[in-house]
C-alpha positions, 0 to 999 in steps of 0.5 A: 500500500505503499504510496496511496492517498485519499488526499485530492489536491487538484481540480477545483481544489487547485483553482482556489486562491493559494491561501484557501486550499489549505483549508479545503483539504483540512475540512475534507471538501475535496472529499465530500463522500463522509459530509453525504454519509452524515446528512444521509441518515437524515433524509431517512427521517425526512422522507419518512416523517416530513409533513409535507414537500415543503418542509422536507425540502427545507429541512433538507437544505438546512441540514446539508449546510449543516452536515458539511460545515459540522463534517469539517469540524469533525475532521479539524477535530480529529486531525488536531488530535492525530496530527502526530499519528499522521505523520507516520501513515502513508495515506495520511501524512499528506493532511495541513496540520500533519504537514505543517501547511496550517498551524494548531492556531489556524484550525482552531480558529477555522473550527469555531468558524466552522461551529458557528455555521452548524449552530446558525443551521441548529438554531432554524429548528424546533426545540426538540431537534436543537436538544437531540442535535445538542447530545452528539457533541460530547461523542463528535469530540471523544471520537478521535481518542476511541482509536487509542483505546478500542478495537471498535471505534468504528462503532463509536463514529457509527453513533456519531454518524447515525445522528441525523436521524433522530434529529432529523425526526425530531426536526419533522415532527417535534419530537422522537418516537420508536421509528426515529431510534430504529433509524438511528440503529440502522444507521448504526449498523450501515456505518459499523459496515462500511467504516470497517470497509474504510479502515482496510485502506490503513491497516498495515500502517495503523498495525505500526503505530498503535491505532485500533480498528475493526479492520485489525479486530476482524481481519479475513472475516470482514466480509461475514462481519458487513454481511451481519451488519447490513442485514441487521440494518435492511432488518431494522429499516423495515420495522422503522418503516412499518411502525411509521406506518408507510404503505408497503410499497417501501418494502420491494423499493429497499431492494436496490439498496439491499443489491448495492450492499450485497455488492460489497460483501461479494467484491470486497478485496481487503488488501485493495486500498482504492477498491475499499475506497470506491466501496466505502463511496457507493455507500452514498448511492446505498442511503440515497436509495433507501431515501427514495424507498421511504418515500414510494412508501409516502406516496 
């Protein structure tokens, strides 16, 4: 794996002004696959419970703003954190802060910047999401230390990352109920599955200096584990649909999403960084499908 980097420093990237690029690359706007994976979570809640177009569309609009900017915070925090980590791993040593190419101060500074643009979005909502949205920063914040302690920390970020939907179902209709927790444990699962898929980009090195990881944990038995896993979440997405009581249409609609996710687990090729990449990133494809399932369900 010698050389490989998910860094994209070039196209629209590299028109910006010098001073700038910097700071697209520490808030990972270059790749905003992980920014689609947050706010993904959320358009299953819209799409289940909005009341109507209108505020779906809304409510969409306001939490894509807001899982990009809270995205980039996320990995200015982690990046503050590992910064000397990742020095020593090949796809990550390219990063601003770990190549000195913007200071400790500097992301702190774009961090609150960053911070102020999800509290402006946070604040568009009823109470009800505003307290939800609140109880992820604690989690948003020890995540980055879970990789020291545990071999799971893809189950920490499958907390974090699943968020969306509880505060996107609080958001649509003022309060939570039992589909909004079934979503979020789908959620769970879904990403439990494709961050250990991510993980495998990093695992020799990460074997070197000490970082954990459900792909060190697992091994060989990666594809059994995703197989649990998205099975569990097709399981948990059907009974949240049925218990917010959507016509049975939603059921055949899943299968797309279900076909995308058994792609994965059939092609799935440990020792291959860029294919482990190009499956993590179909998982966009996989929470817009089950998106549109909820709502063949609305109709």
């Amino acid at each position: 794996m010698t050389g490989w980097t998910d860094i994209r420093a070039t196209g629209w990237v590299a028109r910006l002004p010098p001073g700038w690029r910097p700071y697209a690359l520490l808030g990972r706007f270059d790749r905003p696959i992980g920014a689609w994976l947050l706010l993904l979570p959320g358009f299953w809640a819209f799409a289940m419970a909005a009341p109507g177009w209108a505020e779906g569309l809304r409510l969409a609009l306001l939490f894509t703003i807001g899982a990009f900017a809270m995205r980039a915070a996320g990995c200015v925090v982690n990046d503050l954190w590992d910064r000397d980590l990742d020095r020593q791993v090949e796809r990550t040593r390219g990063r601003p802060l770990a190549a000195g190419m913007v200071t400790p101060f500097q992301a702190l500074v774009f961090l609150a910047a960053l911070c102020l643009v999800g509290l402006l979005v946070l604040v568009q909502l009823p109470p009800a999401a505003i307290t939800v949205g609140l109880g992820s920063l604690l989690l948003i914040a020890l995540y980055p230390l879970a990789k020291r302690v545990t071999d799971w920390p893809q189950a920490v970020l499958g907390l974090v990352f699943s968020w969306a939907a509880p505060t996107g179902y609080a958001a649509a209709t003022g309060g939570l109920g039992w589909p909004a927790l079934l979503l979020w444990a789908a959620g769970f699962f879904w990403i439990l599955g494709y961050d250990t898929i991510y993980a495998h980009q990093d695992r020799e090195d990460d074997a070197k200096v000490g970082i954990r990881s459900t792909a060190l944990r697992l091994g060989a038995g990666t594809a059994r584990f995703l197989t649990f896993c998205y099975a569990a979440m097709l399981a948990l997405l059907v009974a949240a649909g049925l218990l917010a009581g959507l016509h049975w249409l939603f059921l055949p609609a899943l299968l797309p999403a279900a076909a995308l996710l058994a792609r994965q687990v059939l092609t799935l090729d440990i020792d291959d960084p860029e294919r482990c990449l190009m499956l993590f990133r179909s998982n966009r494809e996989v929470g817009f499908a089950i998106a549109l399932a909820f709502l063949a369900g609305r109709l």
